[in-house]
FIFI-332102 format. One record per residue (C-alpha): residue number from 1; residue in three letters; x, y negated, z negated. Coordinates in nm, 3 decimals. Last residue first. Layout:
# FIFI-332102
<site NUM, ala, <X, Y, Z>>
...
END
This chain:
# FIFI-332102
<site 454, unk, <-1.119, -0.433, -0.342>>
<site 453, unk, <-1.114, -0.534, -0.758>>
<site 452, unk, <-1.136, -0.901, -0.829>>
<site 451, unk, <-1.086, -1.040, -1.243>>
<site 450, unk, <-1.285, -1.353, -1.290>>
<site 449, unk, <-1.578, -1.143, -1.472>>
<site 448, unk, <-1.273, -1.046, -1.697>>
<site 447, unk, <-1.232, -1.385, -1.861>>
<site 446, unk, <-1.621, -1.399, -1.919>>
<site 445, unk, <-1.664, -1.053, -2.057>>
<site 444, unk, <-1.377, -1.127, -2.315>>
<site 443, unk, <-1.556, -1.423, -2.418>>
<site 442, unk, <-1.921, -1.272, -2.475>>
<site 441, unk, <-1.744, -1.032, -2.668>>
<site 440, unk, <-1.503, -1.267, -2.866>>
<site 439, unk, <-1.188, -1.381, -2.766>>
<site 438, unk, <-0.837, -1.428, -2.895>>
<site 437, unk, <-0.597, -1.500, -2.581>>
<site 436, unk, <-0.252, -1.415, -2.518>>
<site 435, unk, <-0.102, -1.548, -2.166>>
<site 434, unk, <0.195, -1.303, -2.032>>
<site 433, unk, <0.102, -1.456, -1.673>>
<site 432, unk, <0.072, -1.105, -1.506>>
<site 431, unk, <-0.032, -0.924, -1.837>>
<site 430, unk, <-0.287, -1.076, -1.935>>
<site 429, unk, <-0.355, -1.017, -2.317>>
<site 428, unk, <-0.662, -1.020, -2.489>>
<site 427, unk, <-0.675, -1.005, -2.853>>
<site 426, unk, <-1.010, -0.927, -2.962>>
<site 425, unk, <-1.234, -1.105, -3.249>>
<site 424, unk, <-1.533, -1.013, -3.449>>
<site 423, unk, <-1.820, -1.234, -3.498>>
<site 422, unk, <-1.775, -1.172, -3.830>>
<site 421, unk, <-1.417, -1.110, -3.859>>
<site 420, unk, <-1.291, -0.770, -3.912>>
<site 419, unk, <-1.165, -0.732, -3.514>>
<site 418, unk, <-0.925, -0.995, -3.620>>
<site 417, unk, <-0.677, -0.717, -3.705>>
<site 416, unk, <-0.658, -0.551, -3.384>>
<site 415, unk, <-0.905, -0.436, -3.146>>
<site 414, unk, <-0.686, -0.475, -2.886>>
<site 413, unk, <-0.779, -0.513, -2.471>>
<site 412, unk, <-0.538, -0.513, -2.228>>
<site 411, unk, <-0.545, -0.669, -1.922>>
<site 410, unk, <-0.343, -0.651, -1.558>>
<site 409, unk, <-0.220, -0.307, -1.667>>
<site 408, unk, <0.141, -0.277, -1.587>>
<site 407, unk, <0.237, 0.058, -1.699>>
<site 406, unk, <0.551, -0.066, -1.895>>
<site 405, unk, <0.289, -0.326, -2.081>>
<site 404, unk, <0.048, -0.066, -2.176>>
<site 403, unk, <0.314, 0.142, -2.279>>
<site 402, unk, <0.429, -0.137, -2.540>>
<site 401, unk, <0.075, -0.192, -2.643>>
<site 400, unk, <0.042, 0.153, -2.722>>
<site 399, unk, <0.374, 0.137, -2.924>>
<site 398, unk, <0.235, -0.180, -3.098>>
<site 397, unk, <-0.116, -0.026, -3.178>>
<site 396, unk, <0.047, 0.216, -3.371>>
<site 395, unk, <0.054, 0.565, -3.284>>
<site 394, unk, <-0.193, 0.859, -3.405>>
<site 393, unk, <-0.517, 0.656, -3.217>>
<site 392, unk, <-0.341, 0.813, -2.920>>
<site 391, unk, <-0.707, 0.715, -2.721>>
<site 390, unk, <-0.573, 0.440, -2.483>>
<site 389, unk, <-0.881, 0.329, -2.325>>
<site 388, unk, <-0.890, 0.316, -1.969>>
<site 387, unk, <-1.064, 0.058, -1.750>>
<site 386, unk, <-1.156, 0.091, -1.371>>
<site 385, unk, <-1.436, 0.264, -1.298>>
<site 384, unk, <-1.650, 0.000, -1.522>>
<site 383, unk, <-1.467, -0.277, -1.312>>
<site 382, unk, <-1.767, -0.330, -1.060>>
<site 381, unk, <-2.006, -0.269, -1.303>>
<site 380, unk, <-1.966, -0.634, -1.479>>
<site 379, unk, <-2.246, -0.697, -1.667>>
<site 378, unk, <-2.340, -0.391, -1.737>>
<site 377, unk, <-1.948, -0.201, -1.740>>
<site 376, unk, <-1.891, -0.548, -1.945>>
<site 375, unk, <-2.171, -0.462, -2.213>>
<site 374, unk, <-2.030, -0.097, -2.271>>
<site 373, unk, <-1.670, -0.167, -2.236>>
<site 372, unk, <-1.728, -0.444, -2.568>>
<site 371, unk, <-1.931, -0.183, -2.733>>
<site 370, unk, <-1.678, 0.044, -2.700>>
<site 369, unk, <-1.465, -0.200, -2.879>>
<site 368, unk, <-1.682, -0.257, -3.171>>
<site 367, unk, <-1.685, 0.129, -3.185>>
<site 366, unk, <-1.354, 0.153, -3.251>>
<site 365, unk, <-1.303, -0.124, -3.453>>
<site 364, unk, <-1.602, 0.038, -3.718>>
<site 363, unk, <-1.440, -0.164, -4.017>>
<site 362, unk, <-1.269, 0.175, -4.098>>
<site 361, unk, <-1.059, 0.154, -3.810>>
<site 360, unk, <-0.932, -0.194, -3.849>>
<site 359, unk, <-0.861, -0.082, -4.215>>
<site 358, unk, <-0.641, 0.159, -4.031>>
<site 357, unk, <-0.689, 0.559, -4.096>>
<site 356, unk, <-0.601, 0.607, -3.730>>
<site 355, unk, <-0.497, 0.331, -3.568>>
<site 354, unk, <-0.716, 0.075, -3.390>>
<site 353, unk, <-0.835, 0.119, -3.073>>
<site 352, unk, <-0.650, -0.047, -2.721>>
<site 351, unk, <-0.842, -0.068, -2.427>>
<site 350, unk, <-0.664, -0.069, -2.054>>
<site 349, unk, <-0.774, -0.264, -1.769>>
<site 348, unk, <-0.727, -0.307, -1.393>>
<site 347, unk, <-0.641, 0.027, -1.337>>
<site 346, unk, <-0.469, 0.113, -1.029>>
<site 345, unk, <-0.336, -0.169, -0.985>>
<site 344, unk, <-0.421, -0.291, -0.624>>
<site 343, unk, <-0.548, -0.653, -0.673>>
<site 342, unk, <-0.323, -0.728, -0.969>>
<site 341, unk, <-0.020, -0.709, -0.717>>
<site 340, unk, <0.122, -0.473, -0.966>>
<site 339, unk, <0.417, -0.546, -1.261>>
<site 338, unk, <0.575, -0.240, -1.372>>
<site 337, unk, <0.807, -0.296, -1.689>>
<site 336, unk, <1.155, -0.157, -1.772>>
<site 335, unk, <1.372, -0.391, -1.515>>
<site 334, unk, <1.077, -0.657, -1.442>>
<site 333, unk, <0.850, -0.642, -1.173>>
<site 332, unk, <0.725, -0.839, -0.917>>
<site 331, unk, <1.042, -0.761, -0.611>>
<site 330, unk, <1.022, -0.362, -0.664>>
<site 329, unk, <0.708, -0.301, -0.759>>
<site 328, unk, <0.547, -0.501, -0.416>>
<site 327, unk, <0.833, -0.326, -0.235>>
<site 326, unk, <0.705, 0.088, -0.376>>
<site 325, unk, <0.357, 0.011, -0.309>>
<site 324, unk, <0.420, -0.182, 0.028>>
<site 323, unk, <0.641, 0.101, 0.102>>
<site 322, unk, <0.370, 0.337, 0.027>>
<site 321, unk, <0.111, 0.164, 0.317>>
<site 320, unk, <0.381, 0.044, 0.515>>
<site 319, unk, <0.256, -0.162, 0.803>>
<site 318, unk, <0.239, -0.097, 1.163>>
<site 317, unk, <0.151, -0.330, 1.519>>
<site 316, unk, <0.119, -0.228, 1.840>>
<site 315, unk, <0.082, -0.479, 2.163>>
<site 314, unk, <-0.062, -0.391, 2.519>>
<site 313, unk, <-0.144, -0.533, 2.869>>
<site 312, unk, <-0.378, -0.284, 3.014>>
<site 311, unk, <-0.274, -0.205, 3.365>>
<site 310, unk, <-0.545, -0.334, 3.611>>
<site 309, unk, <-0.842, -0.134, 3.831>>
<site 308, unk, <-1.020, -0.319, 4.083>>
<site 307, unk, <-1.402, -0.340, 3.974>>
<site 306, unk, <-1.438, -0.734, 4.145>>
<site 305, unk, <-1.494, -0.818, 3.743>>
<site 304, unk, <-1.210, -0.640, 3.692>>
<site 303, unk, <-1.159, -0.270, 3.599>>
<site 302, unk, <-0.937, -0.128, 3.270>>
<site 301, unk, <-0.614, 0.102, 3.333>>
<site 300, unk, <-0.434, 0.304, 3.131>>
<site 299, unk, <-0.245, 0.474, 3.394>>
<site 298, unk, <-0.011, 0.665, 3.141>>
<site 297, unk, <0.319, 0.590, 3.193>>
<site 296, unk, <0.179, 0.234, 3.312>>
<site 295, unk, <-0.013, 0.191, 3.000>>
<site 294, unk, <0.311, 0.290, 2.772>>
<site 293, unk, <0.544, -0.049, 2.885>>
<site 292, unk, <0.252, -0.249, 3.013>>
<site 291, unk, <0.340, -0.525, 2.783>>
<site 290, unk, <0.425, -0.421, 2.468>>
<site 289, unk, <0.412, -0.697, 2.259>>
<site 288, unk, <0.587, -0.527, 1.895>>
<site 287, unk, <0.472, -0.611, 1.506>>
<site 286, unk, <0.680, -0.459, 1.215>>
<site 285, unk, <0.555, -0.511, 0.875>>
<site 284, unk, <0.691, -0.412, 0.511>>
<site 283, unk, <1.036, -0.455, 0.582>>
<site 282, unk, <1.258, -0.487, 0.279>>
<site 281, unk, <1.476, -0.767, 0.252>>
<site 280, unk, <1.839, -0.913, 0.222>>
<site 279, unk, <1.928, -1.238, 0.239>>
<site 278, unk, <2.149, -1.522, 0.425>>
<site 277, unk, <2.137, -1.897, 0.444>>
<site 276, unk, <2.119, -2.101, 0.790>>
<site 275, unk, <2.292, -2.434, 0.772>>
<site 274, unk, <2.088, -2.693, 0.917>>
<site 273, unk, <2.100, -2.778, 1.320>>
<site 272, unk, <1.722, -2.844, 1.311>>
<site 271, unk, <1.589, -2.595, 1.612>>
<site 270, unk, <1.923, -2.350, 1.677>>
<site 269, unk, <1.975, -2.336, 1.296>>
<site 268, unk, <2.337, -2.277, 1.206>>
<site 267, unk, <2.543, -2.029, 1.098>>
<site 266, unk, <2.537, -1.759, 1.374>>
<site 265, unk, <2.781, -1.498, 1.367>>
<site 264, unk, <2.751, -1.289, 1.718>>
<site 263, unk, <2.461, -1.240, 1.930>>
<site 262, unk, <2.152, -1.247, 1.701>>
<site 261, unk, <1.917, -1.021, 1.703>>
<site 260, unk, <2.060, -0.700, 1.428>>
<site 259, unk, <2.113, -1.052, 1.213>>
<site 258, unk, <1.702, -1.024, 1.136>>
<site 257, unk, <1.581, -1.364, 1.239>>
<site 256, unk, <1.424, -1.668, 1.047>>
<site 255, unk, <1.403, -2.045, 1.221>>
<site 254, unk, <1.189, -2.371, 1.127>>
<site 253, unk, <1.130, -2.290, 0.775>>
<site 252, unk, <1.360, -2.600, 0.616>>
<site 251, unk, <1.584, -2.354, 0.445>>
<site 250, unk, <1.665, -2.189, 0.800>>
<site 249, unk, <1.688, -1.832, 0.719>>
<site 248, unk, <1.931, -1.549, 0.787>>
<site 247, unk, <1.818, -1.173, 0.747>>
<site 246, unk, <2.007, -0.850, 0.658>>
<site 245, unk, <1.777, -0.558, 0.603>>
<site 244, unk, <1.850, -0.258, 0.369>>
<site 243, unk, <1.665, -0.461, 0.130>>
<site 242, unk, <1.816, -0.375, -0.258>>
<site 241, unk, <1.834, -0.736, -0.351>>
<site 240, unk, <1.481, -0.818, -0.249>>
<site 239, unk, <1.345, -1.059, 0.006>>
<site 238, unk, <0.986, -0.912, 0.149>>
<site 237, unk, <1.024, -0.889, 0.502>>
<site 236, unk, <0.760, -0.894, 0.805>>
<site 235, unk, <0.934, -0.814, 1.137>>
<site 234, unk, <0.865, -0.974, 1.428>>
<site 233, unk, <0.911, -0.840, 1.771>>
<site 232, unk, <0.891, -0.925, 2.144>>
<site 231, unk, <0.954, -0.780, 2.499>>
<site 230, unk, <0.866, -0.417, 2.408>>
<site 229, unk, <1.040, -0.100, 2.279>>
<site 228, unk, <0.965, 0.131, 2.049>>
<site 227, unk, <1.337, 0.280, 2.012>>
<site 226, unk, <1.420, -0.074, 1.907>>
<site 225, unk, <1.278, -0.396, 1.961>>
<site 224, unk, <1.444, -0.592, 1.729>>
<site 223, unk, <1.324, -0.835, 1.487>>
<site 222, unk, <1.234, -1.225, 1.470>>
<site 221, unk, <1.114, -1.288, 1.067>>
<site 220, unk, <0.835, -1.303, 0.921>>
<site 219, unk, <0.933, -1.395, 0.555>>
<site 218, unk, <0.743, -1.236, 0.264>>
<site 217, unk, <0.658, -1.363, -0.143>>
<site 216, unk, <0.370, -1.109, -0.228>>
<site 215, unk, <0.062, -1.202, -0.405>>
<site 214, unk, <-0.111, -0.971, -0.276>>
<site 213, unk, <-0.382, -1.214, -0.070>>
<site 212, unk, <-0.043, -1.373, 0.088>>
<site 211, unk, <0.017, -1.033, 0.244>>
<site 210, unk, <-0.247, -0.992, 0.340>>
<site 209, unk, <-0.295, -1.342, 0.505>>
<site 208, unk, <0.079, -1.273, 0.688>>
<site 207, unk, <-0.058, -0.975, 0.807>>
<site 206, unk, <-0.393, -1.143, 0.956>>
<site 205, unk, <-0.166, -1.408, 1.075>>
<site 204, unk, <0.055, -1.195, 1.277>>
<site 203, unk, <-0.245, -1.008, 1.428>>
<site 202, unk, <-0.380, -1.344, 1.536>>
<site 201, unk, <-0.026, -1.399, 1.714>>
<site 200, unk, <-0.053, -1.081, 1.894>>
<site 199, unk, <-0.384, -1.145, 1.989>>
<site 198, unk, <-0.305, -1.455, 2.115>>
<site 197, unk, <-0.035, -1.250, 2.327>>
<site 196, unk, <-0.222, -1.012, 2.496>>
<site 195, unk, <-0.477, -1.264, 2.612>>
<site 194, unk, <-0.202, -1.453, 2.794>>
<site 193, unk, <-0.004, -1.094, 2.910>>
<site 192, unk, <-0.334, -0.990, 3.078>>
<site 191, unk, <-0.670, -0.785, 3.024>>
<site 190, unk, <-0.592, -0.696, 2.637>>
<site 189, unk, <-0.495, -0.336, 2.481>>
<site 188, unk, <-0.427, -0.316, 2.131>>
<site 187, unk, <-0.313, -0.066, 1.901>>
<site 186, unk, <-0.242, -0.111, 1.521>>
<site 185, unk, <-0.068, 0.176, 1.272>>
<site 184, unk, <-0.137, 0.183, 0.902>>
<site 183, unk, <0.130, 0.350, 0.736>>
<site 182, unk, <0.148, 0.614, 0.463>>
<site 181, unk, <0.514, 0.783, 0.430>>
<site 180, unk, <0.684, 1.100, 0.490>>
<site 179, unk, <1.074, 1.095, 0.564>>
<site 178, unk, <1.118, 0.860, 0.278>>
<site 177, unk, <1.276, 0.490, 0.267>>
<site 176, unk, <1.154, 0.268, 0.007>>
<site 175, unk, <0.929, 0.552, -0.096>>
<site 174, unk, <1.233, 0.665, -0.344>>
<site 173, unk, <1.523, 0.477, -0.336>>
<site 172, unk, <1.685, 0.722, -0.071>>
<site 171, unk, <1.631, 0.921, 0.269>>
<site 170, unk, <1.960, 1.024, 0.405>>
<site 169, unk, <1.931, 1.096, 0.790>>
<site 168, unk, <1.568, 1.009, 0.778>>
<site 167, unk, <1.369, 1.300, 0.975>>
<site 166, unk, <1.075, 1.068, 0.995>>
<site 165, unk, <0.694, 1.149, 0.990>>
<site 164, unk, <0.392, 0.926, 0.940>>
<site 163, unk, <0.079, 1.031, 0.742>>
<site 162, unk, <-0.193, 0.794, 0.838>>
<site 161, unk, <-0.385, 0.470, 0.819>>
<site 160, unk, <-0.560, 0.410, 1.182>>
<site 159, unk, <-0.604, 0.127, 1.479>>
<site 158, unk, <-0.812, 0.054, 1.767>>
<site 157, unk, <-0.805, -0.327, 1.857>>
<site 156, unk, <-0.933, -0.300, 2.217>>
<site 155, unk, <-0.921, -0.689, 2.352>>
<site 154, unk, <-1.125, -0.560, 2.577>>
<site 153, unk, <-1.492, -0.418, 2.631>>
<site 152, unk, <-1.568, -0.657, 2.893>>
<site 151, unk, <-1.293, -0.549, 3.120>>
<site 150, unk, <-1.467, -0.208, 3.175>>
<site 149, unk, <-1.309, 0.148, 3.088>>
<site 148, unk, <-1.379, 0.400, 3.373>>
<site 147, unk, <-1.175, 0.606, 3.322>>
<site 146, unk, <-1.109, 0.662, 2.986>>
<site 145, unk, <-0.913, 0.917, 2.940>>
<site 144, unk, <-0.648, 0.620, 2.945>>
<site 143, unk, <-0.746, 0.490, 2.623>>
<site 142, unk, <-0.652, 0.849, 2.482>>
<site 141, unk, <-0.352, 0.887, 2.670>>
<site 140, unk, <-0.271, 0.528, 2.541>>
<site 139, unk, <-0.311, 0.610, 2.183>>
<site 138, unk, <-0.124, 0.907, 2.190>>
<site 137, unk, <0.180, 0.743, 2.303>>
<site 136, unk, <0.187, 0.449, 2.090>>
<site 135, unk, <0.141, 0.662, 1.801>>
<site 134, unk, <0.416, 0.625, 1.561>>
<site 133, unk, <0.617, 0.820, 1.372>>
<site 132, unk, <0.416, 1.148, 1.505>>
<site 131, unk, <0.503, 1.496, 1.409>>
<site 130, unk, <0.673, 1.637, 1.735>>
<site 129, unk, <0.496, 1.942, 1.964>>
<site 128, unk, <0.637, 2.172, 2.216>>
<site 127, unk, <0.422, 2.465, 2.374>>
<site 126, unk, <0.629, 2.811, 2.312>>
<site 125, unk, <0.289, 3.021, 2.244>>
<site 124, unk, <0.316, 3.027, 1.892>>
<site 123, unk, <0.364, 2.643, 1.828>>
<site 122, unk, <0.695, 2.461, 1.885>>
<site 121, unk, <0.852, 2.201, 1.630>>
<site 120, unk, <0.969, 1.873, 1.657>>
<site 119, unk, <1.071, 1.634, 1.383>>
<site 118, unk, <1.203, 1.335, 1.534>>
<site 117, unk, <1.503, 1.190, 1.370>>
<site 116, unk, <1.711, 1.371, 1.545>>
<site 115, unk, <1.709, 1.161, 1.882>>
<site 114, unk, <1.442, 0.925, 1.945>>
<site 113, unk, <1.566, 0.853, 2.255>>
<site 112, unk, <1.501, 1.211, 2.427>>
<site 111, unk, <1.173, 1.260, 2.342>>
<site 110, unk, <1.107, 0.885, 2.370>>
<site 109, unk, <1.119, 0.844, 2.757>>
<site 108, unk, <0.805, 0.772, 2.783>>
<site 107, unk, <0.703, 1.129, 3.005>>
<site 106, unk, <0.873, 1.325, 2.793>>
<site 105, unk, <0.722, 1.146, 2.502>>
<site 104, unk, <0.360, 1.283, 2.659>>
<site 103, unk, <0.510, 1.627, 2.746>>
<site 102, unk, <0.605, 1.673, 2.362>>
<site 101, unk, <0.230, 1.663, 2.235>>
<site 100, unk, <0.145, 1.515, 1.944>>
<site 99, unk, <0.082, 1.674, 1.626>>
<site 98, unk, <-0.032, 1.402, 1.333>>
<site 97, unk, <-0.365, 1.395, 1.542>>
<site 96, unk, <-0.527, 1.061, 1.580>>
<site 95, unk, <-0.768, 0.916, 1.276>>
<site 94, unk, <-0.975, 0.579, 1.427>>
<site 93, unk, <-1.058, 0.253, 1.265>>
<site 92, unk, <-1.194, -0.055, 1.508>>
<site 91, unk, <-1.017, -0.367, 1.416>>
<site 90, unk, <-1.197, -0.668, 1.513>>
<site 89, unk, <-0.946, -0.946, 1.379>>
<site 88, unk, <-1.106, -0.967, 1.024>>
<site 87, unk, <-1.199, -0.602, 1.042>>
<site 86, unk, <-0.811, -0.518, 1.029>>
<site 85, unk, <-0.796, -0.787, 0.685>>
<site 84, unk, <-1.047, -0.591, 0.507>>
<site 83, unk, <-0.907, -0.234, 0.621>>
<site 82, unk, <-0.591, -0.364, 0.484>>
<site 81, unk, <-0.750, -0.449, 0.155>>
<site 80, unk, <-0.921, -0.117, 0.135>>
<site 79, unk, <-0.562, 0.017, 0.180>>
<site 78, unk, <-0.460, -0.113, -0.060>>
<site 77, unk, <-0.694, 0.015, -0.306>>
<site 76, unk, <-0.701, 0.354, -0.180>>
<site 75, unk, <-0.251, 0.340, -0.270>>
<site 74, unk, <-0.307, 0.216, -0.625>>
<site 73, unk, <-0.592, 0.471, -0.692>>
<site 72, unk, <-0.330, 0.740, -0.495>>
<site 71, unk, <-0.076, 0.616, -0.726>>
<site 70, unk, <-0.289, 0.643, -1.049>>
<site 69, unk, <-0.347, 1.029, -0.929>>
<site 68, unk, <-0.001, 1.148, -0.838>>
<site 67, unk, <0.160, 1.084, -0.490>>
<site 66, unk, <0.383, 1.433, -0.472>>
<site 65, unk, <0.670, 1.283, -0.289>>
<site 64, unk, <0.893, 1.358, -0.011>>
<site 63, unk, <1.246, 1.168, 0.123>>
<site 62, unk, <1.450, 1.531, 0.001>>
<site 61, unk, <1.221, 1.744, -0.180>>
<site 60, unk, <0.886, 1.763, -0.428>>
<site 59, unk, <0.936, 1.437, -0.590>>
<site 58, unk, <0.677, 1.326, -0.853>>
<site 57, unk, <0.559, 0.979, -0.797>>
<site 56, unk, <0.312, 0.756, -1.001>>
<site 55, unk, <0.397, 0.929, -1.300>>
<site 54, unk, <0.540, 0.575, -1.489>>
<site 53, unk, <0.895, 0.734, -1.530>>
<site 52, unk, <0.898, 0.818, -1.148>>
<site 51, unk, <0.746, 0.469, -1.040>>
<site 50, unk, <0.938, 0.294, -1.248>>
<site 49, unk, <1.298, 0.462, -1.163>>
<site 48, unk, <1.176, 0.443, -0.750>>
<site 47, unk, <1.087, 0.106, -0.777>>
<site 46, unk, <1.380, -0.012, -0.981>>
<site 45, unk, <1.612, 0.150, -0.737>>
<site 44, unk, <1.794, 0.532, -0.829>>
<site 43, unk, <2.135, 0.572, -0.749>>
<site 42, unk, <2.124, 0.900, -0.515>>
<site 41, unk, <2.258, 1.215, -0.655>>
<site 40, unk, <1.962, 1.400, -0.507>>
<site 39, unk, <1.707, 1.389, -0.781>>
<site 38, unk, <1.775, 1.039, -0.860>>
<site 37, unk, <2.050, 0.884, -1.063>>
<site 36, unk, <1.933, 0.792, -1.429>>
<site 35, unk, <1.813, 0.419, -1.518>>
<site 34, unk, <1.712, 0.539, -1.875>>
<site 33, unk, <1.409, 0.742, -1.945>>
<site 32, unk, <1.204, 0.637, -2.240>>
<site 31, unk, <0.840, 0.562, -1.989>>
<site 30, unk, <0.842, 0.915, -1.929>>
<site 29, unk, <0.469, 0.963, -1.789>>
<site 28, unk, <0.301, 1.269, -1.682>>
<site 27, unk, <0.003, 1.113, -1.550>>
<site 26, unk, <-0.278, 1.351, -1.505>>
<site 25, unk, <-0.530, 1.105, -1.686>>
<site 24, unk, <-0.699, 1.310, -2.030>>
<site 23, unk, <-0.497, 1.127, -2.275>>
<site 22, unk, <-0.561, 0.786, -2.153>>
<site 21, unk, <-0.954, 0.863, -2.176>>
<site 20, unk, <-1.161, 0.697, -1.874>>
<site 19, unk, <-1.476, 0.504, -1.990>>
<site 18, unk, <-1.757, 0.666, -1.867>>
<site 17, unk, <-1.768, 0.940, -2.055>>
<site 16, unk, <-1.977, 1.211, -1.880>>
<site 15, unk, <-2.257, 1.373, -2.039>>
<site 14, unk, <-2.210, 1.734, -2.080>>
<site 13, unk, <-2.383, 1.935, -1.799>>
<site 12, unk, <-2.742, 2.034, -1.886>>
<site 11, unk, <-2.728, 2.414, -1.934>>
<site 10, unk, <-2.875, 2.581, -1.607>>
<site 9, unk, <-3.182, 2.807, -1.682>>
<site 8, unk, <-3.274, 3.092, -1.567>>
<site 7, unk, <-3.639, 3.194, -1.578>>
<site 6, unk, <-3.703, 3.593, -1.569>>
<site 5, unk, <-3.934, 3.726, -1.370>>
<site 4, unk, <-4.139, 4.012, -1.502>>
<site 3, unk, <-4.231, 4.282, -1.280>>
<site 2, unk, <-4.506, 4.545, -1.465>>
<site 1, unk, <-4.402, 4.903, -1.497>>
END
């Protein structure tokens, strides 16, 4: 009996759509929902009621969140940004373990002092372990492995973006305050306090340059140490009603402080004498100078040029990854409609067809404005991943646009009526500045060749 050998074939996979269907996004959206109370009782924030009617955020306990797709887009996005600005001041990215061991914040004092809201935990052999808030010990173990680190190698500007842990005692609005958040975490280590502290103010300006690249009104503002510790502290604040932060300002910009620093009920401004005003924020940054306060626990030492071995001087520096998310949604948007930094959305564009069975429709609008994502995804590739077209051709395109709007799309695209005109004509609206523009092909490209994606 003679072998034959049969030739299997694959079937070609289905061509993939480029151009991202609405109704195929897992985004379970409620965008009728009132202002209701939270899941715990908790009066919700605008954040946390847009996020959770926009399915951004699903909640999956007390202070935890299922981050759904178009957050994690929102979330990548930022953090490409931040990894921008960390390169800017010689960053080097790192990932440390999330389980640190308790001997290290025995030995800083922090085991104790953090109190309950560490979360600690022991492993099957007994050994004692906390999820990390912070990193500062870690880090300096780590530098301090290495033993025979030379002064040319400093300023060491290691730093990660990670899962952060914090048994909050009552964790509300949403990722405002959670007990598992995203933060990006700075380390530095310099050869004295003078180096130490230029690159603690070039640290400050990278943050405040983020920050300003968002679009994002902030106020540094002098902080407390805290259970981190250090000689100095800044806080960056974005001014919103429902801050858990009390700050005074000087109007003229010479003086801004967190009240937790000052010593009693100051009114004035100790620089200009003007009357200080008050406000609440939500901190988005928190920068600390160290000093040798962890490299002396842990002998991390660098060697001189005359090879004698010195304390690193050192400085850490966070900043929120999801509160950013959450603050930048809570202080640009309005009360029913999510308004994005436009560099982080997490679509940049939504298309709008005409209904079904519309004249518009039977003109071929449709297609027209495929053909419009077609020649921009060429022209313009770097937005092709990030347009949607809203394909619930059974509603108006009123209702759509109305959803489009809650959702916060920078731009949205209609073939509407005009579309019937020969050349035909979309309406174009930008969403930020709540400009309407009627544009053809070539001038819909054009307007969105401006648009900047990280």
């Amino acid at each position: 009996m003679g072998s034959a050998v049969r030739q299997w074939r694959c079937p070609a996979p289905p061509r993939a759509r480029r151009l991202l269907l609405l109704s195929r996004l897992f985004q379970p959206r409620n965008l009728q929902a009132g202002g209701e109370p939270s899941a715990d009782g908790e009066p919700a924030c605008r954040s946390q009621r847009l996020m959770l009617q926009a399915g951004l955020i699903h909640p999956s306990g007390p202070g935890c969140f299922h981050y759904l797709p178009a957050a994690v887009r929102a979330m990548e996005k930022l953090v490409k940004v931040v990894d921008e600005g960390m390169r800017e001041v010689a960053g080097q990215k790192l990932s440390m373990p999330s389980l640190s061991p308790a001997e290290l914040w025995h030995a800083s004092g922090r085991w104790e002092r953090m109190g309950p809201e560490l979360f600690r935990l022991r492993d099957r052999h007994g050994k004692s372990y906390c999820l990390g808030p912070t990193h500062e010990e870690a880090v300096t173990a780590l530098v301090a492995a290495q033993s025979s680190l030379p002064h040319k190698q400093l300023p060491l500007r290691l730093y990660q973006v990670s899962r952060k842990f914090r048994d909050e005692p009552k964790p509300r609005f949403g990722l405002l305050r959670s007990r598992e958040f995203y933060m990006k975490d700075m380390y530095t280590f310099d050869v004295s306090e003078e180096a130490a502290r230029s690159t603690y103010s070039e640290v400050c300006g990278a943050y405040g340059s983020l920050l300003h690249r968002l679009g994002l009104p902030f106020v540094q503002v002098q902080a407390a140490t805290g259970s981190i510790g250090g000689s100095m502290s800044h806080e960056f604040q974005l001014p919103a009603d429902v801050g858990e932060d009390r700050l005074v300002l000087c109007p003229e910009g010479h003086f801004a402080a967190n009240v937790e620093t000052l010593n009693g009920e100051q009114t004035s401004c100790p620089t200009c004498g003007g009357k200080l005003t008050q406000t609440r924020g939500i901190e988005v940054g928190h920068t600390f100078y160290l000093g040798t306060k962890y490299s002396s626990v842990s002998n991390a030492v660098f060697y001189s040029p005359e090879n004698k071995p010195l304390l690193a001087e050192m400085g850490c520096y966070g900043l929120g990854i999801t509160r950013i998310l959450a603050a930048s949604i809570e202080v640009l948007s309005t009360e029913d409609s999510i308004r994005w930094p436009s560099l982080i959305a997490p679509y940049q564009l939504c298309f709008i067809p005409p209904k079904r069975g519309s004249r518009e429709e039977e003109e071929e609008g449709a297609a027209l404005l495929e053909r419009v994502y077609d020649d921009m995804a060429e022209a313009l590739p770097h937005l092709a991943g990030d347009s949607v077209l809203d394909d619930r051709t059974q509603l108006t395109i009123g209702k759509r646009l109305k959803d489009a709007n809650k959702l916060g799309y920078p731009f949205v695209v209609i073939a509407g009526k005009r579309v019937c005109e020969d050349p035909p004509v979309f309406e174009v609206w930008n969403q930020n500045s709540g400009e309407v523009l009627f544009l053809n092909k070539e001038g819909v490209i054009e307007l969105l060749s401006k648009v900047q994606v990280p």
